[in-house]
C-alpha positions as a Markdown table, in Angstrom:
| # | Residue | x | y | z |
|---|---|---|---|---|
| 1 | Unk | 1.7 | 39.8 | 50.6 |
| 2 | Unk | 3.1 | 41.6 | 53.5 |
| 3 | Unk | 3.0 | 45.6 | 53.6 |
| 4 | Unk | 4.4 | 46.4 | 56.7 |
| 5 | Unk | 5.2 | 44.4 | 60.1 |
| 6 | Unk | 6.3 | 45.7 | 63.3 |
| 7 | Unk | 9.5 | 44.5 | 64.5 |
| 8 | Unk | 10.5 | 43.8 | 68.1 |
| 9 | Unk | 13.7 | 45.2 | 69.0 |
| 10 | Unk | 14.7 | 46.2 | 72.3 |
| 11 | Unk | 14.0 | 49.4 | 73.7 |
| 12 | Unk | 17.0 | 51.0 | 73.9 |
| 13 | Unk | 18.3 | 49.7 | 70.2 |
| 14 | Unk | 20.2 | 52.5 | 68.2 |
| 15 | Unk | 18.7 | 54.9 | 70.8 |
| 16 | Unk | 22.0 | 57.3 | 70.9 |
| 17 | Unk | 22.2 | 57.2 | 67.0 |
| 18 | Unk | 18.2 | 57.6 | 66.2 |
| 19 | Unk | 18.9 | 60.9 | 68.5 |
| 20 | Unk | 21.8 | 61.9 | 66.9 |
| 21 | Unk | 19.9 | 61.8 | 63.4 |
| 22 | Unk | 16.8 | 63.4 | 64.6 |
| 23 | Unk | 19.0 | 66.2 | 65.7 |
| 24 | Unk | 20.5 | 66.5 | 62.6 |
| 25 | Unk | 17.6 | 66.1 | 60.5 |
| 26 | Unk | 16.0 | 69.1 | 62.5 |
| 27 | Unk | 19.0 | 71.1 | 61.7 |
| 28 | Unk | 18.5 | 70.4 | 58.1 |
| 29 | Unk | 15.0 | 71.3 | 58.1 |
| 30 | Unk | 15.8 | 74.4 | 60.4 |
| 31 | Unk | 18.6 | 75.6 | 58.2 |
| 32 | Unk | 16.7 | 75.0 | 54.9 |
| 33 | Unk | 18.9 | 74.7 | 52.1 |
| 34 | Unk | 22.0 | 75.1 | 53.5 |
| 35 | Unk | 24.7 | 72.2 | 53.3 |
| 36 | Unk | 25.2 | 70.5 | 56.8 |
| 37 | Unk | 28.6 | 69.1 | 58.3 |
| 38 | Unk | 27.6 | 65.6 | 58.9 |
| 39 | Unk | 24.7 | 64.7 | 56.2 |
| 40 | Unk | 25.5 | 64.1 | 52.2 |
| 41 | Unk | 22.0 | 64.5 | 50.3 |
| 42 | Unk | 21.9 | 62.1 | 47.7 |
| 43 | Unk | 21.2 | 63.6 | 44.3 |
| 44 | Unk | 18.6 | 60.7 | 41.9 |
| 45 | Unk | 18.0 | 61.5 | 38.4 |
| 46 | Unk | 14.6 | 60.2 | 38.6 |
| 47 | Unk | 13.5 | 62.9 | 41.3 |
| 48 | Unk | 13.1 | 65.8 | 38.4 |
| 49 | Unk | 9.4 | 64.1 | 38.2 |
| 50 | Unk | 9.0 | 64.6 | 41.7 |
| 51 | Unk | 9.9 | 68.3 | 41.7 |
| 52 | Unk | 8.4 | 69.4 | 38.8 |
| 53 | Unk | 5.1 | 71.4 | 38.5 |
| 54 | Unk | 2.4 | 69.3 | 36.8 |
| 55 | Unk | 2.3 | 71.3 | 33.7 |
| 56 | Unk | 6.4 | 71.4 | 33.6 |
| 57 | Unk | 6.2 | 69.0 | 30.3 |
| 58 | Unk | 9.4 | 69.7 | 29.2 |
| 59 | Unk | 11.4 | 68.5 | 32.4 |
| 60 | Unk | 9.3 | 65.4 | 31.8 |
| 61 | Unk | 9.5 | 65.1 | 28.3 |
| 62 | Unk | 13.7 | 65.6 | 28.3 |
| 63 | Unk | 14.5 | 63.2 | 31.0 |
| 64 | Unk | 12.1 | 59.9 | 30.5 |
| 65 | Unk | 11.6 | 60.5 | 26.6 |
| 66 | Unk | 8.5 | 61.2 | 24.4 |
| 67 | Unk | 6.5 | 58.4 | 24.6 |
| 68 | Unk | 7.0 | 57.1 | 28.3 |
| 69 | Unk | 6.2 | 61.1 | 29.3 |
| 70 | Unk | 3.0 | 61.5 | 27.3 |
| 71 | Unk | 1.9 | 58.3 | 29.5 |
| 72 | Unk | 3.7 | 59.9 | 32.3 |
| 73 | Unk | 1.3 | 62.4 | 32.0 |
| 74 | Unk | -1.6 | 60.5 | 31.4 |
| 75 | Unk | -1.0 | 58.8 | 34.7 |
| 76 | Unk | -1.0 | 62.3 | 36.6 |
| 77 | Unk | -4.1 | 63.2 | 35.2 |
| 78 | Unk | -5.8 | 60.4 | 37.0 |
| 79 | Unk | -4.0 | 61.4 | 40.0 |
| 80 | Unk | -5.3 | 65.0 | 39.5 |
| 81 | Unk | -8.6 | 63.8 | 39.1 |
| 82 | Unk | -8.7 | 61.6 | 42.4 |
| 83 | Unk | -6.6 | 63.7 | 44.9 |
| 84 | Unk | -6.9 | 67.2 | 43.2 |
| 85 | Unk | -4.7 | 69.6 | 43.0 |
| 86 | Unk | -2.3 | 69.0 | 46.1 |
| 87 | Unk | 0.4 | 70.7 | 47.3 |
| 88 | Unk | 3.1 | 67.0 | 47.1 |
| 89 | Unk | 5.6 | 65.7 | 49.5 |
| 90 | Unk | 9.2 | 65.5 | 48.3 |
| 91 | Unk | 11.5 | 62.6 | 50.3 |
| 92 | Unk | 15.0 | 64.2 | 50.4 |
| 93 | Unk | 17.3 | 61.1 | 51.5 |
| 94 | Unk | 20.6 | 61.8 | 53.4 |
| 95 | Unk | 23.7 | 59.9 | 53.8 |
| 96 | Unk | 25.5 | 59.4 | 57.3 |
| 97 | Unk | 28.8 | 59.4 | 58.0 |
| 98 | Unk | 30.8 | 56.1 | 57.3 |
| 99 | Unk | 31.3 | 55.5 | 61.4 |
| 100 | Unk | 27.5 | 56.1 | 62.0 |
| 101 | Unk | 27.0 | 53.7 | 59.1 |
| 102 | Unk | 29.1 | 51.0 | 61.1 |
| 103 | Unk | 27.2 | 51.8 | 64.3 |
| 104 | Unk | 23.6 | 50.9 | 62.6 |
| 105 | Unk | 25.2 | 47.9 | 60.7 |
| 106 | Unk | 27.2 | 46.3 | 63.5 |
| 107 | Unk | 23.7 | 47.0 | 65.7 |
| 108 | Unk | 21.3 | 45.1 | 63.1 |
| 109 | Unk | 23.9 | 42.1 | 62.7 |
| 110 | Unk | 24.0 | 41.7 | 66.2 |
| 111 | Unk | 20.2 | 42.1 | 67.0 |
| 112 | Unk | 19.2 | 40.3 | 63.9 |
| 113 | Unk | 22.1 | 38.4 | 62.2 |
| 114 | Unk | 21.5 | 40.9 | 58.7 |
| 115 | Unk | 24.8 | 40.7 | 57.0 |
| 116 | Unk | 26.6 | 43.8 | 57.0 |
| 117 | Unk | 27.0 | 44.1 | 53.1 |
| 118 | Unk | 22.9 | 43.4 | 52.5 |
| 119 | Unk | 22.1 | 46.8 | 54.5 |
| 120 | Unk | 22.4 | 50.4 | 53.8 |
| 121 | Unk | 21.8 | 53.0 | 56.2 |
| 122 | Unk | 19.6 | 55.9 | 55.1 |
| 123 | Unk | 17.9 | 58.9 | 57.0 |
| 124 | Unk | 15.3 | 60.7 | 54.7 |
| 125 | Unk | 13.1 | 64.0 | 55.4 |
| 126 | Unk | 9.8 | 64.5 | 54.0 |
| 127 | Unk | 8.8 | 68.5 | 54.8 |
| 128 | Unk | 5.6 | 70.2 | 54.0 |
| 129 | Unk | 3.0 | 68.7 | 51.4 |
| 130 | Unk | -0.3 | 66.5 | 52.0 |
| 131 | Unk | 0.4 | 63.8 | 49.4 |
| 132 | Unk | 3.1 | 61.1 | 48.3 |
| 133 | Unk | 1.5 | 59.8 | 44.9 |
| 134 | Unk | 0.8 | 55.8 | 44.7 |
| 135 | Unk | 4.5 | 55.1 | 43.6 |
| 136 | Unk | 7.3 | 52.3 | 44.1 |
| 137 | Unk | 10.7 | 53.1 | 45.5 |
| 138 | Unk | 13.6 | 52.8 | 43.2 |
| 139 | Unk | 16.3 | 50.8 | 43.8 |
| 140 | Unk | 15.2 | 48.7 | 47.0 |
| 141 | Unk | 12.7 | 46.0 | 47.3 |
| 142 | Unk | 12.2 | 46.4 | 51.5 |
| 143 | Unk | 13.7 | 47.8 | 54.5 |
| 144 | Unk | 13.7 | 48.4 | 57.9 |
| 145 | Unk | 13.0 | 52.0 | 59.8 |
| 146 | Unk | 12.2 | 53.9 | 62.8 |
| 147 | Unk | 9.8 | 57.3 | 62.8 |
| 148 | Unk | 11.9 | 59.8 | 64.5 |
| 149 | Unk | 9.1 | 62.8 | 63.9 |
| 150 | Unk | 5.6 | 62.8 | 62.2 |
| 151 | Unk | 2.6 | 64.5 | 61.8 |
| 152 | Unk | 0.6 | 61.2 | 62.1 |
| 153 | Unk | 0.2 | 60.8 | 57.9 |
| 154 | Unk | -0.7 | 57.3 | 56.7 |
| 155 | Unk | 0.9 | 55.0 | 54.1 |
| 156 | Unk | -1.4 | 53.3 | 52.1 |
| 157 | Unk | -0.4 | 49.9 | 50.0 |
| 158 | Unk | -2.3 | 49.0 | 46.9 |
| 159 | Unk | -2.7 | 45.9 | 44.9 |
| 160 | Unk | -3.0 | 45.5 | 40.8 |
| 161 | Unk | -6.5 | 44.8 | 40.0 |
| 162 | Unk | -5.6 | 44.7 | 36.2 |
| 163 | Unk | -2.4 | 44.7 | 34.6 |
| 164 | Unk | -0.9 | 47.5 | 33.7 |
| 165 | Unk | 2.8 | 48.7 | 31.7 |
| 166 | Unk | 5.8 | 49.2 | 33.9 |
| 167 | Unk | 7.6 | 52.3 | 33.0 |
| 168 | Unk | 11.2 | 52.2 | 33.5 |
| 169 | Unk | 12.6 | 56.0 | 33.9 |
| 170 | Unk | 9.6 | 56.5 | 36.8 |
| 171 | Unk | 7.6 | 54.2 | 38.8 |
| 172 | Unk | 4.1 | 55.6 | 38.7 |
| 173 | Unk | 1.3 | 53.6 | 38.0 |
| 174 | Unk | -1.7 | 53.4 | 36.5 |
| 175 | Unk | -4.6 | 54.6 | 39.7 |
| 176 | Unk | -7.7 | 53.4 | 37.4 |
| 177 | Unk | -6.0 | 49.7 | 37.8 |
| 178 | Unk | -5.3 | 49.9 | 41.4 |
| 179 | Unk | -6.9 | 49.2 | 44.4 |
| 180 | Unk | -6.1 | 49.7 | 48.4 |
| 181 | Unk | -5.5 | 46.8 | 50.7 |
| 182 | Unk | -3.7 | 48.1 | 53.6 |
| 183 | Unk | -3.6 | 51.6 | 55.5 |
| 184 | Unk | -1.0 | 52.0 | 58.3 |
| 185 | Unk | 0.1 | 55.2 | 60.7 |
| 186 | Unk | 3.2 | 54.8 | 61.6 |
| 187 | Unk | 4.1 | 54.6 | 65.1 |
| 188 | Unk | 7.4 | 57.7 | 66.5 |
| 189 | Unk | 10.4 | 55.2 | 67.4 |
| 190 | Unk | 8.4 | 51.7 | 66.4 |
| 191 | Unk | 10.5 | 49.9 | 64.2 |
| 192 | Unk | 9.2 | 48.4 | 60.8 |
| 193 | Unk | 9.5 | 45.9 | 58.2 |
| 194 | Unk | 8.3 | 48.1 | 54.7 |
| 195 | Unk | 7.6 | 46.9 | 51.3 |
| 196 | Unk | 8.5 | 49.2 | 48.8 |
| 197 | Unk | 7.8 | 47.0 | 45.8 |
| 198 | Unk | 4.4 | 47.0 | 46.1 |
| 199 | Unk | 2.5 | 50.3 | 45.2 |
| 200 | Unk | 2.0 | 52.6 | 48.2 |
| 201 | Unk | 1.4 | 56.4 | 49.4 |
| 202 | Unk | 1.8 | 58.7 | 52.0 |
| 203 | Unk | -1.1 | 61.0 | 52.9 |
| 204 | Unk | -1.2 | 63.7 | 55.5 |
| 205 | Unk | -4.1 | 65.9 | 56.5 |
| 206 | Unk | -2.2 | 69.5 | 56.1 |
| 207 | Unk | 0.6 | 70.8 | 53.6 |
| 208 | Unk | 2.7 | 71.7 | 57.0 |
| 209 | Unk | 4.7 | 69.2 | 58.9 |
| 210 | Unk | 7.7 | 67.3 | 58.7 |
| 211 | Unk | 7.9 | 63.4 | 59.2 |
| 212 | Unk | 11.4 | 62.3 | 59.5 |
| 213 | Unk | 12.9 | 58.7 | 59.1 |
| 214 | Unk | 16.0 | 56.4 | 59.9 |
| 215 | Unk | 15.9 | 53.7 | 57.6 |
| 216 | Unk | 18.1 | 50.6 | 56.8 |
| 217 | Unk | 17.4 | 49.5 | 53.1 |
| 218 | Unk | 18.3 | 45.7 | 52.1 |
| 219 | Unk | 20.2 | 45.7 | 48.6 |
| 220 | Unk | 18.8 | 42.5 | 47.1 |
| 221 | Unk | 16.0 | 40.9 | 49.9 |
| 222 | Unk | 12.8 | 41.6 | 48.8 |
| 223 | Unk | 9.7 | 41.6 | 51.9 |
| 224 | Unk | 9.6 | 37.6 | 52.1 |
| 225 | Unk | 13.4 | 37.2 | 52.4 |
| 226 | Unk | 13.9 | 40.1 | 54.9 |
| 227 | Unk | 10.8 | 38.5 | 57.0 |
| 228 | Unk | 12.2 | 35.7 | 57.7 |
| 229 | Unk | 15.1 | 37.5 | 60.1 |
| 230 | Unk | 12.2 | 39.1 | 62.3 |
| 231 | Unk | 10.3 | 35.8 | 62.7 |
| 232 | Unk | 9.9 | 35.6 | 66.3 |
């Protein structure tokens, strides 16, 4: 199965709009919490696990139900026990303006024949914390994107050594029944090919730094699908 897979695109593709976001990422980051004039932050339901304090069980418990949060839980302890207590990184995705949108979609049909209603422009920030927990993404299989700004952190992908239960409200797994199989550091303005379905982590050796990301998800291709547009 393929994790990730550098893509060849020329050198000056969506150059003017990966600086435009960068810029505008930097602004969000500078400005904090503040709203900005060109960037929509998407709100997910599922992300109240992601912000909440380990021992926050009630957050937990009121938004993925009883019995799917005690495992919730369960499956943090492991983390707990493997990582310790870290300080966590947080992705905050961002919407672009419909034009920009255009710009990115006209750009990847052209350079690699992607239809324009299989792609979905998306520019996420991930600021401060040393760990992404072993996770899956929600609501994409694969996609495509650039590092704008990092801090060097590594994604790791894991396989299942034994099988374990899916949970529906959030997509954390089961670490005893996992093992890693591929570590990558991404590359600033190297273009990639990223599986989300399979299980994977972001790691960074300090709780300070900001890695920022233009990304183009794929609504229904999952990795083998999408690979076959970047054969070369």
């Amino acid at each position: 199965m393929t994790h990730v897979k550098e893509i060849s695109a020329p050198p000056d593709f969506l150059e003017y709009i990966k600086s435009l976001c960068l810029k505008w990422a930097e602004e969000v980051v500078e400005s904090n919490t503040a709203p900005h004039p060109f960037l929509k932050h998407r709100q997910r339901p599922h992300h109240i696990i992601n912000t909440a304090s380990w021992d926050e069980w009630d957050k937990v418990e009121a938004y993925a139900g009883v019995r799917e949060a005690r495992e919730i839980k369960r499956r943090q302890i492991l983390m707990l026990r493997e990582y310790g207590l870290v300080n966590r990184i947080v992705i905050e995705q961002y919407d672009m303006p419909e034009m920009v949108n255009k710009w990115i979609q006209d750009a990847v049909y052209q350079q690699f024949g992607i239809p324009h209603d299989e792609t979905m422009p998306i520019l996420q920030i991930q600021n401060g914390g040393e760990l992404l927990h072993p996770h899956q993404g929600h609501g994409r299989e694969a996609s495509m994107f650039c590092l704008l700004r990092g801090e060097g952190e590594v994604t790791k992908w894991y396989e299942e050594i034994a099988p374990f239960e899916q949970l529906e409200k959030f997509r954390i797994p089961d670490l005893s029944k996992l093992e890693v199989k591929t570590e990558y550091t991404m590359k600033e303005n190297q273009w990639v090919l990223f599986n989300h379905k399979a299980w994977h982590s972001v790691h960074r050796k300090s709780d300070v730094g900001v890695r920022i990301n233009l990304g183009v998800d794929f609504k229904t291709m999952n990795i083998k699908q999408s690979e076959d547009f970047f054969d070369e």
